[in-house]
KOLBAKE-980518 format. One record per atom (N, C-alpha, C): residue number from 1; residue in one letter; atom name; x, z, y. Coordinates in Angstrom, 1 decimal. Layout:
// residues N
PT  nr  rest  atom  X  Z  Y
PT  NUM  a  CA  X  Z  Y
...
This chain:
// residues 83
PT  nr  rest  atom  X  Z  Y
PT  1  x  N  7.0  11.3  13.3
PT  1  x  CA  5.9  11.0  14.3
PT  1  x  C  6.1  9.6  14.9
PT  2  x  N  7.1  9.0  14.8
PT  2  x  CA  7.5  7.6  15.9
PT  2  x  C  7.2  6.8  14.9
PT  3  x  N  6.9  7.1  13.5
PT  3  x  CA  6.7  6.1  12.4
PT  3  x  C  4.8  5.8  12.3
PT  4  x  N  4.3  7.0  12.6
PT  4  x  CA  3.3  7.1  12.9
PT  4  x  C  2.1  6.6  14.2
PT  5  x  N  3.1  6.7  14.8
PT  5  x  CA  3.0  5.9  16.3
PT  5  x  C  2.8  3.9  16.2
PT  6  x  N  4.1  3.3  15.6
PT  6  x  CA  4.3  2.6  15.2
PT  6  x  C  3.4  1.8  14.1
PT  7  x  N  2.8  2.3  13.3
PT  7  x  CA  1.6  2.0  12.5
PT  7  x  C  0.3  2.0  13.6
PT  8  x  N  0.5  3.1  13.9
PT  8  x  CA  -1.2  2.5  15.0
PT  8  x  C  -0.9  1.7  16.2
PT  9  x  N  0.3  1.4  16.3
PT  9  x  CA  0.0  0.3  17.4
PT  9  x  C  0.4  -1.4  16.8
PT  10  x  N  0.5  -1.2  15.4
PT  10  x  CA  0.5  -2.6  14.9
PT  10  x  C  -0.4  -2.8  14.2
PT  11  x  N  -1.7  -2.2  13.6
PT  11  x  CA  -2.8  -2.3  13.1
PT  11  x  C  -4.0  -3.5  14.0
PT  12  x  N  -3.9  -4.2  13.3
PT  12  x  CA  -5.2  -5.5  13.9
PT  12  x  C  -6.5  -4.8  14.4
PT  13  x  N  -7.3  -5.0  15.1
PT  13  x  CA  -8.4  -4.8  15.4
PT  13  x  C  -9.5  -6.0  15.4
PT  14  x  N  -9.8  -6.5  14.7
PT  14  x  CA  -10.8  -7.7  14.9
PT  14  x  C  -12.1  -7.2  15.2
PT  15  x  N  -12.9  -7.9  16.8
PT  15  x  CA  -14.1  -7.5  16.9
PT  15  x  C  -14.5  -9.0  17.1
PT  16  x  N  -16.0  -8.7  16.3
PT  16  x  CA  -16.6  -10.4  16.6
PT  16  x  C  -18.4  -9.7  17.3
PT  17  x  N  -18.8  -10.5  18.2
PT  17  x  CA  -19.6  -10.3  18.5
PT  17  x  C  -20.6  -11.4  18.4
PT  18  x  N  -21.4  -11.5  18.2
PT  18  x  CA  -22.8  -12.6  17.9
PT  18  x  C  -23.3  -12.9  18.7
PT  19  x  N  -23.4  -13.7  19.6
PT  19  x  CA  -24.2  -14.0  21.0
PT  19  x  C  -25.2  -14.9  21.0
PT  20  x  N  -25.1  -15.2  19.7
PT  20  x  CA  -25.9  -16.9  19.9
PT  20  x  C  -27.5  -16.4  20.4
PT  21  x  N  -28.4  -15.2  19.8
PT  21  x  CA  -29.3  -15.4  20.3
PT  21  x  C  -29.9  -14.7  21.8
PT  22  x  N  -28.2  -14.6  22.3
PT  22  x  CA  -28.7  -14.5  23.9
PT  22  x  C  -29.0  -15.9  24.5
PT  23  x  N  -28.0  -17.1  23.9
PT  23  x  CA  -28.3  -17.9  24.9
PT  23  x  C  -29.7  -18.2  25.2
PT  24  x  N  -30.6  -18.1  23.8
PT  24  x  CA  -32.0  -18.3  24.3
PT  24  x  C  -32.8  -17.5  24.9
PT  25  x  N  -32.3  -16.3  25.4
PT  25  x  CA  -32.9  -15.2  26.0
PT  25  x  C  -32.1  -15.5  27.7
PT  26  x  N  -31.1  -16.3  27.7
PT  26  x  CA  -30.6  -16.7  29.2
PT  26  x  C  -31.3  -17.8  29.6
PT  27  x  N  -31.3  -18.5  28.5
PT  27  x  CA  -32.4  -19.9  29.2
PT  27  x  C  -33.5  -19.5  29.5
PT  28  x  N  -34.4  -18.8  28.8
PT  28  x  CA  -35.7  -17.9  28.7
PT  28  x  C  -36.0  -17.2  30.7
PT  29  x  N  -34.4  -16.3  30.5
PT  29  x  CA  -35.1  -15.7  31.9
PT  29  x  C  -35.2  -17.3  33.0
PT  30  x  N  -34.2  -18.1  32.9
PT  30  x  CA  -33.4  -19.1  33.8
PT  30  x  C  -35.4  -19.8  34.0
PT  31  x  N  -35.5  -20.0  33.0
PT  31  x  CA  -37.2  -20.5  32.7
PT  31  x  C  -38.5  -19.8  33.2
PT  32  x  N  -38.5  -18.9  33.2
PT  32  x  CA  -39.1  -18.1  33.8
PT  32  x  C  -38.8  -17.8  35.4
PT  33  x  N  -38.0  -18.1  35.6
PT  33  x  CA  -37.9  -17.9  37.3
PT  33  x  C  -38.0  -19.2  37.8
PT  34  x  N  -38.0  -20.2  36.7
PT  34  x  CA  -38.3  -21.7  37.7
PT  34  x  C  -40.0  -21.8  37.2
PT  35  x  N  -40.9  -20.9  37.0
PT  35  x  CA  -42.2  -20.9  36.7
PT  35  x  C  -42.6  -21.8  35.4
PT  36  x  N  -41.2  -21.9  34.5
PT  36  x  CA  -41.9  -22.9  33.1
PT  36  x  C  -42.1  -21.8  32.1
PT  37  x  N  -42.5  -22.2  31.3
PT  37  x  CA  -42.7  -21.7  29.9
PT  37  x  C  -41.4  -20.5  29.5
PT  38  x  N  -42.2  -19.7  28.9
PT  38  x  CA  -40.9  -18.5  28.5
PT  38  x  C  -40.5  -18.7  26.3
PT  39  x  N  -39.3  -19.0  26.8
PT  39  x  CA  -39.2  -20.0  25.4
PT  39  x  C  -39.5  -18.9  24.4
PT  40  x  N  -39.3  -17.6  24.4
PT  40  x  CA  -39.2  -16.7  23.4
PT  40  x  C  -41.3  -16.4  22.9
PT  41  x  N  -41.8  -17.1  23.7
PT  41  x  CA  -43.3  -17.0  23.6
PT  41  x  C  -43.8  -18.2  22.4
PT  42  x  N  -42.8  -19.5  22.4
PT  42  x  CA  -43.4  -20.8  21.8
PT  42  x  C  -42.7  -21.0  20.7
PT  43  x  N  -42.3  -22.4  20.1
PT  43  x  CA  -41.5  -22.4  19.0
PT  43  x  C  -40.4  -23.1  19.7
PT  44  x  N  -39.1  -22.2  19.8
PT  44  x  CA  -38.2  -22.9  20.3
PT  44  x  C  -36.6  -22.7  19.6
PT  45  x  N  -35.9  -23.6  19.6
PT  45  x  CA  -34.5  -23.1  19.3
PT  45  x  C  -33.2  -24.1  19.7
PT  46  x  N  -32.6  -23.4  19.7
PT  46  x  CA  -31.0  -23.8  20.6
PT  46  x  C  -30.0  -24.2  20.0
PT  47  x  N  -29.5  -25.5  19.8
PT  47  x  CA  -28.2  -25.8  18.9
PT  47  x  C  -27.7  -27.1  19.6
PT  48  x  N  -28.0  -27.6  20.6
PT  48  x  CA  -26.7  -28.3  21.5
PT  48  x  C  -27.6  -29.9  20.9
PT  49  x  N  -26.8  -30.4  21.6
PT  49  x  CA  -27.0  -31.9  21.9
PT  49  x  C  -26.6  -32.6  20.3
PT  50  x  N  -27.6  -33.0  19.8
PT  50  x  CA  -26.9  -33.8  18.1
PT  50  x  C  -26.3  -35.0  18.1
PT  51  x  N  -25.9  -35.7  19.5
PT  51  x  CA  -25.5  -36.8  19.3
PT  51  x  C  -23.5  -35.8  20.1
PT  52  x  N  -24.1  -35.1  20.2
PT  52  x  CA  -22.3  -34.7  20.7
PT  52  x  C  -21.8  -33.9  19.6
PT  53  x  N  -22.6  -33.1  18.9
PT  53  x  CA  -22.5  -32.1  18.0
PT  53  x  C  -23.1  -32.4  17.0
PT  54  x  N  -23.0  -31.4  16.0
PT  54  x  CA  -23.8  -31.6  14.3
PT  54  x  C  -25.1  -31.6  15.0
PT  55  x  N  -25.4  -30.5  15.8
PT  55  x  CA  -26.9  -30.2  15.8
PT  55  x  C  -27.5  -29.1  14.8
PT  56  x  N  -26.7  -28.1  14.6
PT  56  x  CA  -27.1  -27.4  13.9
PT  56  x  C  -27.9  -26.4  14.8
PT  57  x  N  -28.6  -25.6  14.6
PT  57  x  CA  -29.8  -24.6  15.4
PT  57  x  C  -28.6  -23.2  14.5
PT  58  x  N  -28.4  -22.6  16.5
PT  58  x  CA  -27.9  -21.4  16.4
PT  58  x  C  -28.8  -20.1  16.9
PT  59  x  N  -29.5  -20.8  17.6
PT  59  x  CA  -30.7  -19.2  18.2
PT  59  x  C  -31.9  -19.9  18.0
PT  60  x  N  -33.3  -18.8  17.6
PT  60  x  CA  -34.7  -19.4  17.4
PT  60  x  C  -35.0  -18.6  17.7
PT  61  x  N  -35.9  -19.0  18.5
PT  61  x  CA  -37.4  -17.9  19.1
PT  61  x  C  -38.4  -17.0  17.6
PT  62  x  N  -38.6  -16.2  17.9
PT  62  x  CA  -39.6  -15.5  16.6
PT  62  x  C  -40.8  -16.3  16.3
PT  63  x  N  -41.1  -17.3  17.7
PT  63  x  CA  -42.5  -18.4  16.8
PT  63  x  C  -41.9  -19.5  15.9
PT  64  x  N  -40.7  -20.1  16.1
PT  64  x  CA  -39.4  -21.0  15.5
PT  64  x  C  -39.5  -19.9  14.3
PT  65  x  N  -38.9  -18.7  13.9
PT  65  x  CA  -39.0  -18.4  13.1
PT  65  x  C  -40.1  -18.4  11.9
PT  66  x  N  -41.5  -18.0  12.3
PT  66  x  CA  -42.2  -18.2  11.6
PT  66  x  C  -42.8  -19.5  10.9
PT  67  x  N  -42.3  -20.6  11.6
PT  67  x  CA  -42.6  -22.0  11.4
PT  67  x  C  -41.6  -22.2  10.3
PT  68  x  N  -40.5  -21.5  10.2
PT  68  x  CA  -39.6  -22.2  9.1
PT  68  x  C  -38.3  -22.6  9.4
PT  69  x  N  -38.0  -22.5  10.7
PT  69  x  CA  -36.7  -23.2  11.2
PT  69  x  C  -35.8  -21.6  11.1
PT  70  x  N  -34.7  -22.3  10.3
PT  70  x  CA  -33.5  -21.1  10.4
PT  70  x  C  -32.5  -21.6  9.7
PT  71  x  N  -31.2  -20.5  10.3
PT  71  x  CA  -29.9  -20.5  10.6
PT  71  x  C  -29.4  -22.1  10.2
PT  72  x  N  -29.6  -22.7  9.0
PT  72  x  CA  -29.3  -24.1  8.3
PT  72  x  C  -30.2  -25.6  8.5
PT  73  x  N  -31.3  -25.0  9.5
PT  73  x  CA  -32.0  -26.5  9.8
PT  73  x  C  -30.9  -27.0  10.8
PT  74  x  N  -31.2  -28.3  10.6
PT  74  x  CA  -30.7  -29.2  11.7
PT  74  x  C  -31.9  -29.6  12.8
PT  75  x  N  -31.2  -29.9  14.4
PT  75  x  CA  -32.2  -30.4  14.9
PT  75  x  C  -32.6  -31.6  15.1
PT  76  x  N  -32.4  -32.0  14.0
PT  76  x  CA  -33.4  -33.4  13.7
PT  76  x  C  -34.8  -33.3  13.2
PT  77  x  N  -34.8  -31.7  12.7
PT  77  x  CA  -36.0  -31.2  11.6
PT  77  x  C  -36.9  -31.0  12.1
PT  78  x  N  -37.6  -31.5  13.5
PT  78  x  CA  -38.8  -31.6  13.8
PT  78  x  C  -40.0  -31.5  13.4
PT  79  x  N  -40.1  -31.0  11.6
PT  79  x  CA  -41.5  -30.9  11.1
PT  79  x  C  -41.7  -29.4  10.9
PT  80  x  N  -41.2  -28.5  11.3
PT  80  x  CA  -41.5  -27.1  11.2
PT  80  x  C  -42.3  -26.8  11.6
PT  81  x  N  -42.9  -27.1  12.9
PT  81  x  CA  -43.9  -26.2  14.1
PT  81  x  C  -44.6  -27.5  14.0
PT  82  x  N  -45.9  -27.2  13.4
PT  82  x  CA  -46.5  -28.6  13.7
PT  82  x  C  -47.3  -29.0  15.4
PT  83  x  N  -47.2  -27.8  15.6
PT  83  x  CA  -48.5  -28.0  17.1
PT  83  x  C  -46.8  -28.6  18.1
């Protein structure tokens, strides 16, 4: 039994969780209570500052998605959403 014990308390547990597309749903409410635009309505998406970062796009709104922007655009790629 203490051999048994000892296997379940040294067994890894890896949990990864995916958040990226809360932050656009936090900015979204944060947006919404300052009376602007609710980003998950337009074409929008979230991937950090490109002159500090790659600038890769980690969260997109469902209208961003339909324009074409996903997981691998960069945000330099401004020709997706034409309006």
């Amino acid at each position: 039994m203490r051999e048994e014990q000892t296997k379940a308390t040294t067994e890894r547990l890896i949990f990864h969780v995916d958040v990226n597309s809360a932050f656009l749903s936090w900015e979204s409410v944060r947006r919404i209570k300052e009376g602007l635009p609710d980003l998950r309505d337009i074409p929008a998406c979230i991937g950090g500052d490109p002159t500090k970062r790659t600038g890769i796009v980690v969260a997109k709104s469902i209208p961003a998605k339909k324009c074409g922007v996903n997981g691998t655009a960069e945000m330099s790629e401004h020709g997706h959403c034409p309006e």
